[in-house]
C-alpha positions, 0 to 999 in steps of 0.5 A: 766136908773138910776135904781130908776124906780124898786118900790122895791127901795123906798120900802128899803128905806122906811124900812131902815128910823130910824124914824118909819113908819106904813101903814094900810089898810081902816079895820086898818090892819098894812100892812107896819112896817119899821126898825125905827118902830121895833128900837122904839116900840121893836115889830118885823115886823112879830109880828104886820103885818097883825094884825089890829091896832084895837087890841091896841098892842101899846095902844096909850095914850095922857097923858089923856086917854090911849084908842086912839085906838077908833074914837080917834085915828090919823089913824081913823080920817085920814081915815075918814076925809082924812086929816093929822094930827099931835099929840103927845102922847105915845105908849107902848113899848114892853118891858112894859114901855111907850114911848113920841113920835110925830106922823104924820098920812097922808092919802094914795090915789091910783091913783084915789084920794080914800082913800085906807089907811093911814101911820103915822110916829113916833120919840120918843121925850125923851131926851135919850143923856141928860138920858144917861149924867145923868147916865153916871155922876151918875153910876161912883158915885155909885148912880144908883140904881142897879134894876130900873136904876134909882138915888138911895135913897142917890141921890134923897136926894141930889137933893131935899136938893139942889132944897129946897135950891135953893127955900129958895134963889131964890123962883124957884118953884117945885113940888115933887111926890111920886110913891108908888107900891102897895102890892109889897111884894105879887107881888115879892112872888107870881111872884118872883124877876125876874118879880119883878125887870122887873116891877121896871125898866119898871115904872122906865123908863115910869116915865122918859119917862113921864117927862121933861129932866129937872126933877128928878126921882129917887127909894125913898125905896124899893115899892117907887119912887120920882120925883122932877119937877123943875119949877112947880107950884100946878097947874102943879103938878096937871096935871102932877100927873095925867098923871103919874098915867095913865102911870105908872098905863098901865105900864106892862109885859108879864109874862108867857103869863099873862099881869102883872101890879102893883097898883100905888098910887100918893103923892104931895105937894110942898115946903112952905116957912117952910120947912125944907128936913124932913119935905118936906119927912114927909109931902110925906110920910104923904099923902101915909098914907093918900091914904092908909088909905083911901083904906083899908076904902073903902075896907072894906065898900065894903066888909060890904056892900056885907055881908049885900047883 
């Protein structure tokens, strides 16, 4: 006797293993959450067992669409279909912010060969040591912004002076997008700092959980954030805008039992051949305007056209 016949064992294991572990029942209730699982997503064992993954508690994204959790979700289509699959995509930490993770969903069959369940496994694939390298080399500077954890305005200035420079010499392509928070004075007055600082660091963190290990993401003024994506040309950007919308913007916290979110505006544009840094800066700052201005018009046709209703 090795003592390895006793089932209980393998289910330690199971519940030991870093990499995160999720069981679910033919109705797609959670039955199984490991250790890796809880490290992960930040949601304890008794908070999401016996819950049904219908509930969207992580609220599975794929950079397209953040509603997975219908027939387009892995668990769904393992159980109907009783094949593995295999994904990327996001899920929302319990602290607000969004998380890339690869996914593997199989099938669990009992001793018949019937499909009684499904189990998917999940690693986080963000670059947490080359982040933390970055941090590490910036902190000491001073050049962290204290709220968000992110590169300060003075940094972000300096990267995208050298990226500039490095597309004068070289022509190495890249892209800038500006992330503006809407009605962030309302929020913090309504809300107050604490809340407001906890919303700054969960789109912090969902904007470099969204991007490579390669790009840049820094605070840019008090309601704004700057990413710079190296080698990335106007069509990229286009798609990568779009995904940054969709995870900033599903970025949130529980606040006094309220679900919180900010209003989130994308600005674009890539450098030409003119550039200089001001007017890289003018022609971000130039397009938030633009996006506003747009909004205050619609708000105001919808406010005429209910007055006339």
């Amino acid at each position: 006797m090795t003592g390895f016949e006793d089932p209980e064992i393998y289910r330690t294991l199971l519940e030991a293993l870093k990499t995160g572990l999720c069981v679910v029942d033919r109705q797609r209730k959670i039955v199984f959450w490991n250790d890796g699982a809880q490290r992960t997503t930040g949601y304890l064992r008794h908070e999401v067992v016996g819950h049904s993954c219908v509930e969207n508690l992580l609220q599975h994204c794929d950079g397209k669409s953040c509603e997975l959790c219908g027939e387009s979700c892995p668990l769904t289509a393992a159980l109907h279909d009783a094949k593995p699959m295999d994904a990327m995509g996001f899920v929302h930490h319990k602290g607000g912010h969004r998380i890339f993770v690869h996914t593997w969903t199989v099938p669990v069959r009992d001793k018949h060969g019937s499909v009684i369940g499904a189990m998917q496994c999940f690693e986080a694939r963000h670059v947490v040591p080359s982040l933390d390298r970055r941090r590490d080399s910036t902190s000491n500077a001073g050049f962290l912004d204290p709220v968000s954890g992110v590169a300060n305005h003075a940094m972000m200035q300096s990267h995208l002076r050298e990226t500039l420079a490095t597309f004068r010499e070289l022509g190495a392509t890249f892209g800038v997008l500006g992330i503006q928070l809407g009605r962030l004075a309302e929020f913090r007055a309504k809300y107050g700092s604490e809340a407001t600082n906890s919303m700054l660091r969960v789109v912090a963190q969902t904007l470099e959980n969204s991007l490579r290990p390669s790009d840049f993401v820094g605070r840019w003024a008090e309601d704004q954030f700057l990413a710079i994506l190296t080698n990335c040309n106007i069509s990229a950007l286009d798609a990568v805008s779009e995904r940054v919308l969709k995870m900033a913007g599903s970025g949130g916290i529980e606040w006094w039992g309220r679900e919180l979110h900010f209003a989130v505006t994308i600005a674009k544009t890539v450098p030409q051949a003119e550039d200089t840094l001001e007017l890289l800066q003018q022609r971000v700052q130039e397009s938030f305007a633009a996006h506003l201005e747009q909004e205050s018009s619609s708000a105001a046709a919808g406010s005429d056209s209910s007055r006339t209703s």
